[in-house]
N, C-alpha and C positions, 0 to 999 in steps of 0.2 A: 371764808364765810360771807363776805359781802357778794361775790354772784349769787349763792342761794337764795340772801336778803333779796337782792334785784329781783333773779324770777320769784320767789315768792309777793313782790311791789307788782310785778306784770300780772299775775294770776289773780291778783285780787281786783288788780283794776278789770280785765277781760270777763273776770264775773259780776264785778258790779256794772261795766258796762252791758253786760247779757242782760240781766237783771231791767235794766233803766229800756232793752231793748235797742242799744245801738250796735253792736255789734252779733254777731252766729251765736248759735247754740255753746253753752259754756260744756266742754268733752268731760268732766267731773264729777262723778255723781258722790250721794252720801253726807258725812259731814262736811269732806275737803269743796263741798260743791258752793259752799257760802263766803261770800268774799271777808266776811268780819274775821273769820277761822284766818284766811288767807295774809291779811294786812295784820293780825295781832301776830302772826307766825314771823310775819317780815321786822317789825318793830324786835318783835324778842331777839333775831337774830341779830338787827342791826348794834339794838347795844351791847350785847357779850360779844361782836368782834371787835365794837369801841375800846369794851372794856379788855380783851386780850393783846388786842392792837397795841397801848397803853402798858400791857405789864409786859408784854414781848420787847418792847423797846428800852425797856432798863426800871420803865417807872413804878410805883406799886401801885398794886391790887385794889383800888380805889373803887368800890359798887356805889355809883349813884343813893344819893340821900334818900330818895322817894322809895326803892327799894332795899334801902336797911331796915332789916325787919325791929331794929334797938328804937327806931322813933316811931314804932306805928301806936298809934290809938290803945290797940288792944294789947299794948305790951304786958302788964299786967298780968293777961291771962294766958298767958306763955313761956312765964316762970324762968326767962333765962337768968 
């Protein structure tokens, strides 16, 4: 999963550098054509290979604080 993460790091830079005008035309058109799309896709990958990385190696299944859905705000309204 982490070359994915990479080219998905590469593709978001090559459109936001389109975007700013430093480099060619970005070859992607539609939603995949916006680097935000590009860099959140890379981010999500990088951490569920952190996190499989981590449980592949003997450790447990530990998902980051920020995305446990048990501390959010709206816990409340989600009745678990």
């Amino acid at each position: 999963m982490v070359p994915a993460a990479l080219m998905a790091y590469v593709l978001g830079a090559w459109s936001l550098a389109s975007e700013m005008g430093m480099s060619g035309e970005f070859g992607i058109r539609g939603l995949f054509s916006h680097w935000q799309v590009w860099i959140g896709v890379a981010v999500a990958l990088h951490v569920t290979s952190s996190i499989l990385t981590r449980y592949g190696r003997g450790g447990s299944l530990n998902v980051p604080r920020v995305l446990n859905p048990r501390i959010l705000p709206f816990k409340r309204f989600l009745k678990m």
